[in-house]
N, C-alpha and C positions, 0 to 999 in steps of 0.2 A: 743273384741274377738280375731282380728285379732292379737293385741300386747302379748295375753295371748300365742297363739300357739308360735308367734316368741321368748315368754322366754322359751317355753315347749324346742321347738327345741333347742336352744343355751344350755339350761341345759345338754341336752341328748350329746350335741357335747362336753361338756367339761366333763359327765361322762364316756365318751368312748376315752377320750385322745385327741380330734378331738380340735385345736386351728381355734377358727370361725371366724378371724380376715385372719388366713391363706388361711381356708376352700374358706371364699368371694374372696381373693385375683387371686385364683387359678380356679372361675368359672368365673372373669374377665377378665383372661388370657385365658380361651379358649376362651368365647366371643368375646373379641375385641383385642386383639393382635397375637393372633394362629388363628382366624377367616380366610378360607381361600381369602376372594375378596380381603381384608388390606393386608394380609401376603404377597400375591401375587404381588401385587400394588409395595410394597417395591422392593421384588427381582427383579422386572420390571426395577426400578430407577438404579441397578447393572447394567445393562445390554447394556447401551447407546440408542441412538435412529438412530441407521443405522445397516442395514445388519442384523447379528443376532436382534440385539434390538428391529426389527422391526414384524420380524416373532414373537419371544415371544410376544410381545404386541400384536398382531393378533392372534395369537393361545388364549392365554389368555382369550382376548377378545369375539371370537367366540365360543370354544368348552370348555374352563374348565373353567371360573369364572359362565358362565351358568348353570355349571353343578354342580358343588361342593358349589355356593353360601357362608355363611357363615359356612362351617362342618369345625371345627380345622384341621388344619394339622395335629397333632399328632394323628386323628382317623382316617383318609385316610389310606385303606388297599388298597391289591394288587388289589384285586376282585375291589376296587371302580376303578382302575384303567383299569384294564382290562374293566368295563364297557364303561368307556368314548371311549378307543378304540374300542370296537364292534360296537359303534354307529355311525361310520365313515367307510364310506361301502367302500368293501373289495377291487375294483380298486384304489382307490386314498391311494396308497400305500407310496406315496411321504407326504399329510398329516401324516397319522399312523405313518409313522416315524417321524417326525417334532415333532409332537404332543407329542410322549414321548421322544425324548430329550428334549422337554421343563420341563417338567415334571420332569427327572431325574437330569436335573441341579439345578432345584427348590429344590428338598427334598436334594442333596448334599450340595446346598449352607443351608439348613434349619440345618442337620445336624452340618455342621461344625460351627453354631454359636451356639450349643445347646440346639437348641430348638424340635428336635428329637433326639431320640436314634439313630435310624438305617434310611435309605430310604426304602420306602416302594417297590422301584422299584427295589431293589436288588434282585438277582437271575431271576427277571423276562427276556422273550426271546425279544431282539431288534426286532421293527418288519423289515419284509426283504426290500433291502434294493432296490430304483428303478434303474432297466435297464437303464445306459446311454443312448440319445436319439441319433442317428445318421444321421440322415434324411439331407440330401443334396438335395438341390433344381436344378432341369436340369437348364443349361443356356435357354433354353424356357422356363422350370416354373418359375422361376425369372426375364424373360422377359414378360410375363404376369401379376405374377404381379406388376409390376412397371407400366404396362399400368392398369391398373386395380385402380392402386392406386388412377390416377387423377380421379375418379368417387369418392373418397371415403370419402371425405368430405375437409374443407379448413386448417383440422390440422390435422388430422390421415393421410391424402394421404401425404401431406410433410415429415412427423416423416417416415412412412414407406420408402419415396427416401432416407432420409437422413441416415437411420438404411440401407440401400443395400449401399450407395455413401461411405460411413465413418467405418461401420462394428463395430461400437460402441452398448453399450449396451442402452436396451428398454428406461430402466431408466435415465440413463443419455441423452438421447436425450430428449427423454419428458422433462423433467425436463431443458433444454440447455434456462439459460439466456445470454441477448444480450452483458451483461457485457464479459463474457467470451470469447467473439469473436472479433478480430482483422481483420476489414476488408481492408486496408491497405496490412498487412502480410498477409491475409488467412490465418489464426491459430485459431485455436478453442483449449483452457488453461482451461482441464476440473481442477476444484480444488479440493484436494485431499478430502476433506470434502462431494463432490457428488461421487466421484469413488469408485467402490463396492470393491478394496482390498485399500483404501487409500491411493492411492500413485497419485499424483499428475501425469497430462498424457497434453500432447503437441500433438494434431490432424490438421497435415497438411488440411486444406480443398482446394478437390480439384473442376474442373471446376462444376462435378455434385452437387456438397454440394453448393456452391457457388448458383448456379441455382436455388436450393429450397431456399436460404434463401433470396435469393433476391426477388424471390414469394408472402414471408411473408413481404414486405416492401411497396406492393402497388405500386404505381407510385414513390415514395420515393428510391432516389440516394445511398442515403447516411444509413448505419443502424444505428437501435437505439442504446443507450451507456445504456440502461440499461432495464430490464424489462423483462419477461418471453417472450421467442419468440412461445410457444406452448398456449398460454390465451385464456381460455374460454371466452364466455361472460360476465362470472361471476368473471373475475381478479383471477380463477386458473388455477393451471395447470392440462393439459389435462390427464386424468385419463382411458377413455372410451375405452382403448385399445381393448377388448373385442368385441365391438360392431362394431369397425369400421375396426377389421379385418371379421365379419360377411357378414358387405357392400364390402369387397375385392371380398371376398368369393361369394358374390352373383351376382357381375359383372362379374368373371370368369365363371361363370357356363352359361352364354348365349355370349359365344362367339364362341358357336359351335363347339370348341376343345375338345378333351377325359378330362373328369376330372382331375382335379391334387390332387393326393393322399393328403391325409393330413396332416398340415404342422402347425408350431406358430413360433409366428415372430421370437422366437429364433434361429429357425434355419436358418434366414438369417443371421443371426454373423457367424456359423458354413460354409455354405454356400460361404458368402466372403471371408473368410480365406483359403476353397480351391479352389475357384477361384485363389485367388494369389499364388496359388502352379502351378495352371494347366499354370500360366503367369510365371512359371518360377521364381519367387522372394523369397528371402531365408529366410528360417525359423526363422533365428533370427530378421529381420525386418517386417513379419509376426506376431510374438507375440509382439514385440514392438508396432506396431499399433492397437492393440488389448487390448492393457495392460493387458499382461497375466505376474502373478508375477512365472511360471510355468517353468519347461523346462530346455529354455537357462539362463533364469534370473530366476533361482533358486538357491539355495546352495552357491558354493565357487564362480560358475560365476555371482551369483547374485551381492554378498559383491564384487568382484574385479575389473566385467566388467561395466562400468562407460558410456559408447560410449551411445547416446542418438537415435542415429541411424535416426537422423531427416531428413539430404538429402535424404538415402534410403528410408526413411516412404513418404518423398515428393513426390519423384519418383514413389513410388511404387501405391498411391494412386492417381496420374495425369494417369499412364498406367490402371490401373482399371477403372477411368471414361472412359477414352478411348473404353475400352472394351465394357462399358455398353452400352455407344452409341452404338455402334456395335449392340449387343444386341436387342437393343431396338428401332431400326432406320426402321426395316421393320413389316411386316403386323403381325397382333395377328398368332403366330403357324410356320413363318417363322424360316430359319435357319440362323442365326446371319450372316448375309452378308460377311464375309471372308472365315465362311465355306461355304458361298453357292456358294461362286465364286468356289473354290477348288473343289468342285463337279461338278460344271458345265465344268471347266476344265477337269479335271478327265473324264468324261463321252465325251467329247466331242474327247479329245485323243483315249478312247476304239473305237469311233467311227470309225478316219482314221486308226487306226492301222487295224481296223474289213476290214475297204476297202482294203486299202493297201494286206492286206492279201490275200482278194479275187480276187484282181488283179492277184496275184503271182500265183495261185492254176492253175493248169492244166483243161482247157472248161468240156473235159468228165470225172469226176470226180463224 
């Protein structure tokens, strides 16, 4: 029965012009080659597996291969689009946007190997795009939390000193094998292959950095030559960022001080970079320690100016632990010990001048 229908069919495809050789051809290519989870999978493999690479494969992975499953590319309209984005609620505006550049790269790159006509995201609205974040932490709330931090466990409280000591990025500290560090030199040689614009970066460590990492060595003189310095118990690396800025968060809040407005670890990068303005240190040794490819090291002075800026980043980040001590040398809510001397001064002048004056005044007055 079943063989009789499948010549009925084939007869009718080749009365109507229909070649069934091509017909099957062209319902295995939407099936398994235009299929969106394969399709997807491939443009994945364009894309590298750092920085961008990473978000596509997260977006991917989270909001469109769950949603779109196996539907061809070439049936994906605007509306399925616009669906996945409605379903991503309306603050997390930094998603929504991610979300469809992933999206529009997909259907361009799908495009230009001709496997669509058109992108389906064309003429569609970008969604808007997020508010830079600017949030600067007082020298008391960064002195908090750094005290705060030794409550917060044996590898998020480190990463957090060594993220305010160094002003390096989340990831690249997480992630800081032993390989990379010169204890010897205090040099920490992040390699270009971890650094988020790929460029290889040379980080003076200075007394503070130096302090946590000798923390992580135990009783042990000398540091390891090799090995994640943030390892779980489990031989990874430490991932839990989330939860042990929570434990930050919950040691501040019973220290009997005003709240501290709300903050993420990023903005202690942002943070220690105007620290090093308010110390006076120049902008171009500032983004050097920073590895910012931005600024001064952009354009014609990027390609000309060559200077590695390594004594000043030395300097600059020896006078910053400096500070921190400062900082961090008196009570939870104090005022960093140089200012409080300077007030106490100050106040203590208003004082005799206040006498001195009243001496001077006429008795009936």
């Amino acid at each position: 029965m079943l063989a009789r229908e499948e010549a009925e069919r084939l007869a009718l495809s080749v009365a109507q012009g229909i070649d069934p050789n091509a017909a099957d051809l062209e319902r295995r290519r939407l099936a398994i080659d235009l299929a969106f989870e394969p399709y997807a999978a491939r443009f994945q493999k364009t894309c590298g597996d750092r920085g961008w690479g990473k978000m596509v494969e997260r977006t991917l992975r989270l909001h469109l291969t769950p949603h779109f499953k196996r539907k061809p590319i070439n049936t994906i309209t605007r509306s399925n689009i616009a669906a996945v984005l409605d379903a991503i609620p309306q603050e997390q505006l930094a998603l929504r946007r991610n979300t469809f550049a992933v999206l529009r790269k997909l259907f361009r790159w799908a495009a230009g190997r001709g496997d669509i006509d058109r992108s389906p995201c064309d003429g569609m609205e970008t969604p808007k795009a997020v508010t830079p974040r600017d949030r600067v932490l007082s020298e008391v709330e960064l002195a908090r939390v750094w005290r705060a931090s030794e409550h917060a466990g044996k590898l998020f409280g480190p990463i957090v000193r060594l993220l305010i000591a160094t002003g390096q990025r989340r990831e690249e500290v997480s992630g800081l094998d032993w390989s990379e560090l010169d204890q010897s030199s205090k040099m920490w040689t992040l390699p270009k292959e971890r650094a988020k614009n790929a460029t290889a970066h040379l980080v003076p460590l200075n007394a503070s950095a130096v302090e946590v990492l000798a923390s992580m060595c135990g009783t042990a003189s000398e540091w390891p030559r090799q090995g994640l310095v943030f390892k779980t118990s489990g031989g990874k690396r430490f991932i839990a960022h989330s939860k042990g800025k929570q434990q930050i968060d919950a040691v501040i809040s019973k220290d009997e001080l005003p709240a501290i407005p709300p903050w993420r670890l990023h903005d202690l990068r942002r943070t220690v970079a105007t620290g090093f303005q308010r110390l006076g240190i120049r902008f171009e040794v500032t983004e050097a320690i920073l590895n910012h490819l931005s600024g001064s090291k952009a354009g014609v002075a990027g390609t000309y100016q060559r200077h590695d800026w390594l004594p000043e980043k030395r300097d600059a980040l020896e006078r910053w632990a400096n500070h921190l001590r400062g900082l961090t040398a008196g009570a939870p809510g104090d005022t960093a010990p140089q200012e409080a001397s300077d007030l106490q001064r100050a106040f203590e002048r208003g004082m005799q001048l206040g006498v001195e004056l009243g001496k001077s005044l006429p008795r009936n007055m």
